[in-house]
Each structure stands twice: as structure tokens, then as C-alpha cells.
C-alpha positions as CSV (number, residue, x, y, z in Angstrom):
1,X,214.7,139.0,116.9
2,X,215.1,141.9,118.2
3,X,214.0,143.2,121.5
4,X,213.7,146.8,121.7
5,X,212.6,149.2,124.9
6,X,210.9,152.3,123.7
7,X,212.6,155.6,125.1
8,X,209.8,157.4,126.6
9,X,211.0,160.8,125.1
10,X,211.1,160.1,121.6
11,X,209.2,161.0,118.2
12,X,207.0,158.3,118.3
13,X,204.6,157.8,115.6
14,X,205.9,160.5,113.7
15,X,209.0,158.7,113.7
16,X,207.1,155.8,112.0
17,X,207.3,156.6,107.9
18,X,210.8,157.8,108.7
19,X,212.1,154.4,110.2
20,X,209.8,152.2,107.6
21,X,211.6,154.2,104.5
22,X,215.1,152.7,106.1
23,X,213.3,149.1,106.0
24,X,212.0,149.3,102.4
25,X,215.8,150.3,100.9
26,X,218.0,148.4,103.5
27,X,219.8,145.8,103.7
28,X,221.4,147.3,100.7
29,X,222.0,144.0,98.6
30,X,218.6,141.7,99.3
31,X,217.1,142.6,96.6
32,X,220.3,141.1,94.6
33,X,220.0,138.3,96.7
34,X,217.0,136.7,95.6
35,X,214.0,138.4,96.9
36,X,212.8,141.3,99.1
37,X,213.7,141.4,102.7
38,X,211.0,139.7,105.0
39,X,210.6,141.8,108.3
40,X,208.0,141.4,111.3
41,X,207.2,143.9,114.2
42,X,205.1,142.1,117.2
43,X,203.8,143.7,120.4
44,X,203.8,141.2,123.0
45,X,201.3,140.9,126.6
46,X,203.1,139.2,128.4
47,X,204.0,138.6,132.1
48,X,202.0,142.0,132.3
49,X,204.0,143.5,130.3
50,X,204.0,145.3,126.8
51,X,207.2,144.1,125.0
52,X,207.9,145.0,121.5
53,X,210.3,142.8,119.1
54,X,211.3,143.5,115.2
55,X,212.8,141.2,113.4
56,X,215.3,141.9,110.0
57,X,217.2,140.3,107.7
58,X,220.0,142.5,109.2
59,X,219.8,143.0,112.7
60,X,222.8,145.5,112.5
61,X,221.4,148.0,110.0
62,X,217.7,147.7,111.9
63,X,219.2,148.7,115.3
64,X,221.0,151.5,113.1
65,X,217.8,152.3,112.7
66,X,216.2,152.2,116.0
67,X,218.8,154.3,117.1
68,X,218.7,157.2,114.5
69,X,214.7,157.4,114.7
70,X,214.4,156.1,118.4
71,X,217.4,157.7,119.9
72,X,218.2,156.2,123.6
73,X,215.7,153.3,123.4
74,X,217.2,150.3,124.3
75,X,217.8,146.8,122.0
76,X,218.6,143.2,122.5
77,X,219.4,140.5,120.2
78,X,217.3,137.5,122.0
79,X,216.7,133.6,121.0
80,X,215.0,130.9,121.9
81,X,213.3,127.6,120.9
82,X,209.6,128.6,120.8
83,X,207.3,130.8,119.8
84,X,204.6,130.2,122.2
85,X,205.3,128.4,125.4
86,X,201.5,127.0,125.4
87,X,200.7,125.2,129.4
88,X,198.4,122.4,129.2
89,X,194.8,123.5,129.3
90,X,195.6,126.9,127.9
91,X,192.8,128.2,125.0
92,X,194.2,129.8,121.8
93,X,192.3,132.2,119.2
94,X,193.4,133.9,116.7
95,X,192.4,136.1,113.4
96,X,193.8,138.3,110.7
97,X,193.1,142.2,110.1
98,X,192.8,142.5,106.2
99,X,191.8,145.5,104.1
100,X,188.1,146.1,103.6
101,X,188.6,147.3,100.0
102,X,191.1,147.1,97.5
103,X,194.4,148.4,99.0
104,X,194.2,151.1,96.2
105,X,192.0,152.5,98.8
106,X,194.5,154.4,101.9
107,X,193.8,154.1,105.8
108,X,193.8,156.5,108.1
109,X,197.5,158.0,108.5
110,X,199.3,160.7,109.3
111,X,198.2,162.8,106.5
112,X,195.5,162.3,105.4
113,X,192.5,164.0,105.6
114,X,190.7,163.5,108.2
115,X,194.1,162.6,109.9
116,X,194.3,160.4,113.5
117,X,193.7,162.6,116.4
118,X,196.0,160.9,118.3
119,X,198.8,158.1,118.4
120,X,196.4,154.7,117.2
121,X,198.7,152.9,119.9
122,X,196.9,154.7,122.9
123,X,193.7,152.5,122.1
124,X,195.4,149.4,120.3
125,X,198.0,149.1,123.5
126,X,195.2,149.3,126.3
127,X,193.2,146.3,124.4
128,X,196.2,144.0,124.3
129,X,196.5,144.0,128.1
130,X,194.9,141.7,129.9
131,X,195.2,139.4,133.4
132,X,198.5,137.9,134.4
133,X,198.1,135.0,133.6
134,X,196.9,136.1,129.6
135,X,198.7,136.8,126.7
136,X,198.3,138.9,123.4
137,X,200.4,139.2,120.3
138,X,200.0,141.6,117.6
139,X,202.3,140.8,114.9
140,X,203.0,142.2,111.5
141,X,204.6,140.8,109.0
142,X,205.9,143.2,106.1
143,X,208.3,143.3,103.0
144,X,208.9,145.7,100.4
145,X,207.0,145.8,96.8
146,X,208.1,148.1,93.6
147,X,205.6,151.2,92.8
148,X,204.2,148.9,90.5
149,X,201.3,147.8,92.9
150,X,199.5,150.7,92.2
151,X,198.6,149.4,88.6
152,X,196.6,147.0,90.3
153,X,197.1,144.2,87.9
154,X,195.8,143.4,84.7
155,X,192.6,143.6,85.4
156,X,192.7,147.0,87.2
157,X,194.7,148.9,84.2
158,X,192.1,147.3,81.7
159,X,188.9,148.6,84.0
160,X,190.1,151.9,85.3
161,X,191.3,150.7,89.0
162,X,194.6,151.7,89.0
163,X,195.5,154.5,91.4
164,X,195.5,157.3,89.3
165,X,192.3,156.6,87.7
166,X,190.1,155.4,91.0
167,X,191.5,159.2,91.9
168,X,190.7,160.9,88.7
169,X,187.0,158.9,89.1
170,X,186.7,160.3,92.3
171,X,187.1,164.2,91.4
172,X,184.8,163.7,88.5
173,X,181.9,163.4,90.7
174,X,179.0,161.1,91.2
175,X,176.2,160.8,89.1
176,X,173.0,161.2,91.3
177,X,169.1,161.1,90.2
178,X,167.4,158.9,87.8
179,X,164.8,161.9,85.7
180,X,166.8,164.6,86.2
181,X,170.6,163.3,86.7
182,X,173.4,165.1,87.6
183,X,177.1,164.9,88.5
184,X,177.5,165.8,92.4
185,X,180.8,167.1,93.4
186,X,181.9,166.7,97.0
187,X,184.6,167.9,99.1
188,X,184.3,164.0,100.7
189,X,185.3,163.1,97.5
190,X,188.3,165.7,96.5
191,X,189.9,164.5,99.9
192,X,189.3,161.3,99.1
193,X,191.2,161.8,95.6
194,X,193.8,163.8,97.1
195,X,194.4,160.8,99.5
196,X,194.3,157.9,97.0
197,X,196.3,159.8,94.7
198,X,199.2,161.1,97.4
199,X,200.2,157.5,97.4
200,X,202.0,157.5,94.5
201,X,205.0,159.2,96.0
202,X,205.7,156.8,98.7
203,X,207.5,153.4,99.3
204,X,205.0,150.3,99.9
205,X,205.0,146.9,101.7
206,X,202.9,143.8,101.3
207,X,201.5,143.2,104.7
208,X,199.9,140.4,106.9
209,X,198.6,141.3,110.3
210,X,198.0,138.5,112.7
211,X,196.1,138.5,116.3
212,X,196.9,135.9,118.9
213,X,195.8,135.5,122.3
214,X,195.9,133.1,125.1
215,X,194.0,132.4,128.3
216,X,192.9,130.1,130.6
217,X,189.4,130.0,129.3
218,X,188.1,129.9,126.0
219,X,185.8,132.5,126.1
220,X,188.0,134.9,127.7
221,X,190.8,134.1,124.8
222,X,187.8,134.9,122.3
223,X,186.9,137.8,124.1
224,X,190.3,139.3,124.4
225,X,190.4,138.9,120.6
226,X,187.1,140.5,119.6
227,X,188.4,143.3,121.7
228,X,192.0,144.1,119.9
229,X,190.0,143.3,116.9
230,X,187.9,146.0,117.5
231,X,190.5,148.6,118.3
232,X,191.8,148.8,114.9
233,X,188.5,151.1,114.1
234,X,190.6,153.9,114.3
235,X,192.6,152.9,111.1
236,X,188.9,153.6,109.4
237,X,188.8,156.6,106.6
238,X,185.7,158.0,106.7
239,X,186.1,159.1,103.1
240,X,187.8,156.3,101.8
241,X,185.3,153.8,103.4
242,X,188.9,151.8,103.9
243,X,189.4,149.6,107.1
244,X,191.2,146.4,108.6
245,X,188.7,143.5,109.1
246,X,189.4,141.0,111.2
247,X,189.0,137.1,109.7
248,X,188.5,134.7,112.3
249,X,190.5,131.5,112.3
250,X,188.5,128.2,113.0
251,X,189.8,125.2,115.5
252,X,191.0,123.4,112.6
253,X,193.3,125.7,111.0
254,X,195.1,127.5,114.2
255,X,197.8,125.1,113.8
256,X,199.0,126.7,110.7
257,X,198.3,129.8,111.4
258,X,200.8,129.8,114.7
259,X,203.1,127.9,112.7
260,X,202.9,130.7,109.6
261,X,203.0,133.1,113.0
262,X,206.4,131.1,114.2
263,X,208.3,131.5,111.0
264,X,207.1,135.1,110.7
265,X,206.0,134.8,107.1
266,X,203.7,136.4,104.6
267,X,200.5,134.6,103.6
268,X,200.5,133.3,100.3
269,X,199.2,134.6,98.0
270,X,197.7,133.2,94.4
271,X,199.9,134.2,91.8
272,X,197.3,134.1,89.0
273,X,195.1,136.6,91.3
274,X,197.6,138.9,92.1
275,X,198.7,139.5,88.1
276,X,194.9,140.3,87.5
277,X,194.1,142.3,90.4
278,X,197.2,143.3,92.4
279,X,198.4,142.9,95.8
280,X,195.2,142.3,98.5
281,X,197.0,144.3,101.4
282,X,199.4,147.1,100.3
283,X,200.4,149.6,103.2
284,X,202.1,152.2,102.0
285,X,205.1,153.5,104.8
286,X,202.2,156.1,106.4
287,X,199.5,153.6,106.6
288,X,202.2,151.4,108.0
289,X,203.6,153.5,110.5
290,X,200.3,153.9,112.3
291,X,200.9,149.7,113.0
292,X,204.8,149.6,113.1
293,X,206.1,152.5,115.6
294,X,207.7,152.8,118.7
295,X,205.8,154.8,121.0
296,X,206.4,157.5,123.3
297,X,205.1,158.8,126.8
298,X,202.6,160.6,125.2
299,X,200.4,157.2,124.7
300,X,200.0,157.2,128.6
301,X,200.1,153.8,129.2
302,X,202.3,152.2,132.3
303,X,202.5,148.6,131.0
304,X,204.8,149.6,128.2
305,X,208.5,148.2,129.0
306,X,209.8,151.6,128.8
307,X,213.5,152.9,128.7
308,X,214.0,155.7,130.8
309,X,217.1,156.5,130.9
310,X,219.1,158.7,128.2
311,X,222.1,156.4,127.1
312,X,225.9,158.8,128.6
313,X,228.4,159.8,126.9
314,X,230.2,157.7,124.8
315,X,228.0,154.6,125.6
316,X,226.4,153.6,122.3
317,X,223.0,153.5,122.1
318,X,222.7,149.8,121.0
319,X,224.3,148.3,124.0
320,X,223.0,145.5,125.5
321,X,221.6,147.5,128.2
322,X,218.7,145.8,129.7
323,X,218.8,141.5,130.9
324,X,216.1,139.1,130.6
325,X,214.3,138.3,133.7
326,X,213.9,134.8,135.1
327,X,210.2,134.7,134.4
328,X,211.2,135.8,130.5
329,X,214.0,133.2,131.0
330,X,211.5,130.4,131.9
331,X,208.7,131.5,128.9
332,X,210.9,132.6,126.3
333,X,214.4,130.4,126.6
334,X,217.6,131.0,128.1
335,X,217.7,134.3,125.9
336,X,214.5,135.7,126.8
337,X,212.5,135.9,123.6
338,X,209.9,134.6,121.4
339,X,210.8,132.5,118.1
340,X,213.8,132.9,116.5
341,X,216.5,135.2,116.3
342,X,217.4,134.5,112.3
343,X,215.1,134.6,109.6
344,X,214.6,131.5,106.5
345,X,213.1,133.8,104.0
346,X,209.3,133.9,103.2
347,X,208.8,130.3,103.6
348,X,205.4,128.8,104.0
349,X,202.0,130.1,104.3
350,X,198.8,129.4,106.9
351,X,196.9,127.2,105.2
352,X,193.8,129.0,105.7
């Protein structure tokens, strides 16, 4: 993994789609290597802090990366046993954020129409912290997928639900009235064709989003949750009617889930269902970005583990510039991070 410290004077979001094209066409020869790259960006609460970590394939072209998109923010290469250093009598809950609607359907991004009105992060951040002795992890898990998603499998070329078509449908009108019908043409609906449509043009990832949090308490773990699940209302397209749901994970199945969470791997998916109807949850790189970004000081928000410092002359921006604490040393391993610090490919799924 990958420890990265935001710079607090940076692009930020806007740097998002940028530094998600570089993931979807790097490490040059994966695809030639038997499969898409696997890649997962967590925020972490933890010791009342907001850390984030990234994990790739190929740690030295992602903190290329960082640095040409996120210029002086700082990056570590960290290890360690464990994903979650769980104390006895600790309470656990968890969920995943999946699409409301087909993923033919966009979220909010940063151009469509209506676009966000400010960095998602300033909302999503303040709902992951919590009391000392909490923790919160957001983690997405991503890899690239060919423009062919859009057909939206068999099913969807046969029925008019491709992309193109669920566009076209869209600036045809709807029909409205029963004795007297006629077609009704919105401007709800152009923009909502424009935005479906604009897709086309942009590289795409299969995504799973995971929620975890910890506390003393059960209730408090539950409510925590409910809370960061919550937040991601501002991913909603009014015009669109697209959103992330959150799917609660029962008792039974949380093993699996941290497990799937530990190994930072895709859920599986059916292979049957996704030749008939696609992909469940596509992100295109601006739906993605709003997720996967490092933010700046515009976010406002003082529990970030900011850089703030510009990196001198001559001293490359990927130095190992910042050490892990004791406390981090203690949670995390003797290299301060979470899980592991090589990937094993897209092994596994939740179970659930």
C-alpha cells in the first residue's frame, strides 16, 4: 500500500479524472499479463486521524502519478500483517454503496448537469470522523473494463438499454395522458440524455465500495455507519434518478466481507448475469473521481493528515518524507499501515 499525505495546495478533485485516466492505461503490460490491474483507494479514521492509502499493481508508476496530479504531497510504501487490529470487545458493521439503477445511468460528477456544488469530500470526510477510540474505513476497490460495458449485455442491445439508446429514449420524450396522449419534452430529460450519452467518451472501472466502522459499542458502530452511509446523497442526479445505496451486511456474513476487504478485491460477480445485462456498478473516471481524489485545503477539514510543506529543490517528490508514529506502529505493524503492501490479483469474493 501506499500511504499518501495530501498537499493542501493542490487541484484536488479536479485532479480526480486526470489521475484515474493514468490508472485505467498503466501499468503498461497488465493487460498482457493476464487480466486488468486490481487497484483500491481507502480513507482511513483512525487514531483521530484522516489517512488516505492507494494501492497498485505498480507502486512506482502510481506514485508517478501522485506526483504529476498531486504535486508536493507526500508517499510511503507501508506493510504490515493485518488489516484490522480488532481489541477484544470491539463491535464491527459494515455495508456496501451500490448503484440504484443500472450503471448506464451517471452520478453526479464534475460535468454533469446539475454538477456538485462543492468537493463531495467536504461532507463524506466530516462523517468518517468520530471519537478516539473509533474507526471508519471507506474503501474502494476499482479496475479497468473495455468501452464495451456500455452495450449493457445481451439483454440490453436486444431491449434498447444500451447507452446510446437509453439516451436517444430519453430525448424522444415521454408519452403522458391516457384520452388525449401526447409526447412531453423536458429539459430534465435533454440533460439527462446529454449526461448518459457523454459517457461514451470516457475510460470506465468496475467498482465495489465498502464501509467499515468500529467502536466500542454496537450501536455507536451502527450509527457511525448509517451516517457515512448517508453522506453519499450528494452523488444523487436529480435527473438521472442515479444514486449509491447502501446494503447492509448481517452478523453472519462480516467475516467475509473483512476478509474480501483484507485482500482488497472486487465482488464477484455472476458471469451468466453480467453477459445478459452488463456490469452492475460501472464508474466511469468522472463518476469515479468524486470517490477516488486527493483533497485540498479547500474541503476545510483539520483531521486530514495534511502535507504542508512544498518538497525543495532537487528533493523528489516521492521521498519517504514523513515516519510512522508509535501509535500507527502499534495498530498497523512495524511499517505503519493497514493490510498488505503487494497485491494477489482479484482473488476471492464476500460471500454475501
Amino acid at each position: 500500500m501506499i500511504r499518501v499525505r495530501p498537499f493542501i495546495d493542490t487541484d484536488g478533485i479536479a485532479a480526480g479524472p486526470r489521475f484515474l485516466r493514468g490508472l485505467h492505461t498503466t501499468p503498461a503490460g497488465t493487460f498482457r499479463r493476464g487480466g486488468p490491474p486490481v487497484y483500491a483507494a481507502e480513507i482511513w479514521f483512525a487514531d483521530g486521524k484522516l489517512q488516505f492509502y492507494l494501492r497498485a499493481s505498480d507502486q512506482q508508476d502510481a506514485i508517478a502519478l501522485v506526483n504529476a496530479h498531486y504535486p508536493n504531497s507526500e508517499t510511503q510504501t507501508v506493510d504490515g500483517a493485518n488489516f484490522l487490529d480488532v481489541t477484544s470487545g470491539a463491535h464491527i458493521a459494515a455495508c456496501h454503496l451500490e448503484l440504484r439503477q443500472d450503471a448506464a445511468f451517471p452520478l453526479k460528477h464534475l460535468e454533469s448537469r446539475p454538477t456538485f456544488d462543492d468537493d463531495p469530500y467536504r461532507t463524506l470526510l466530516s462523517r468518517l470522523i468520530g471519537g478516539d477510540d473509533e474507526t471508519a474505513i471507506l474503501q474502494i476497490v476499482f479496475m479497468p473494463v473495455s468501452q464495451t460495458w456500455a452495450r449493457r449485455g445481451l439483454v440490453g442491445r436486444l431491449g434498447h438499454g444500451d447507452v446510446t439508446r437509453l439516451a436517444q429514449t430519453r430525448r424522444e420524450g415521454r408519452v403522458k395522458g391516457y384520452l388525449q396522449p401526447e409526447v412531453v419534452q423536458s429539459k430534465r430529460d435533454t440533460r439527462a440524455a446529454d449526461d448518459i450519452v457523454a459517457q461514451l467518451g470516457f475510460p470506465a472501472f468496475a467498482t465495489t465500495i465498502r464501509v467499515v466502522t468500529i467502536a466500542p459499542d454496537g450501536s455507536t458502530a451502527k450509527h457511525r455507519l448509517r451516517r457515512i452511509a448517508d453522506a453519499v446523497s450528494v452523488f444523487d442526479h436529480n435527473h438521472t434518478n442515479q444514486g449509491l445505496e447502501p446494503r447492509y451486511v448481517v452478523e453472519s456474513h462480516l467475516p467475509a466481507v473483512l476478509e474480501a476487504a483484507g485482500m482488497r478485491v472486487l465482488t464477484a460477480e455472476s458471469r451468466l448475469k453480467r453477459t445478459l445485462w452488463g456490469r452492475t456498478n460501472v464508474l466511469t473516471v468522472n463518476e469515479l473521481a468524486g470517490l477516488v481524489h486527493f483533497p485540498n485545503e479547500e474541503i476545510e477539514n483539520s483531521a486530514v493528515d495534511w502535507s504542508r510543506r512544498a518538497a525543495g529543490v532537487g528533493v523528489p517528490a516521492d521521498v519517504e518524507a514523513f515516519s510512522t508514529s508509535p501509535s500507527e506502529k502499534h495498530r498497523f505493524g512495524d511499517h505503519g499501515r493497514p493490510g498488505h503492501d503487494e497485491p494477489d490479483g482479484n482473488k476471492g469474493h464476500d460471500g454475501v
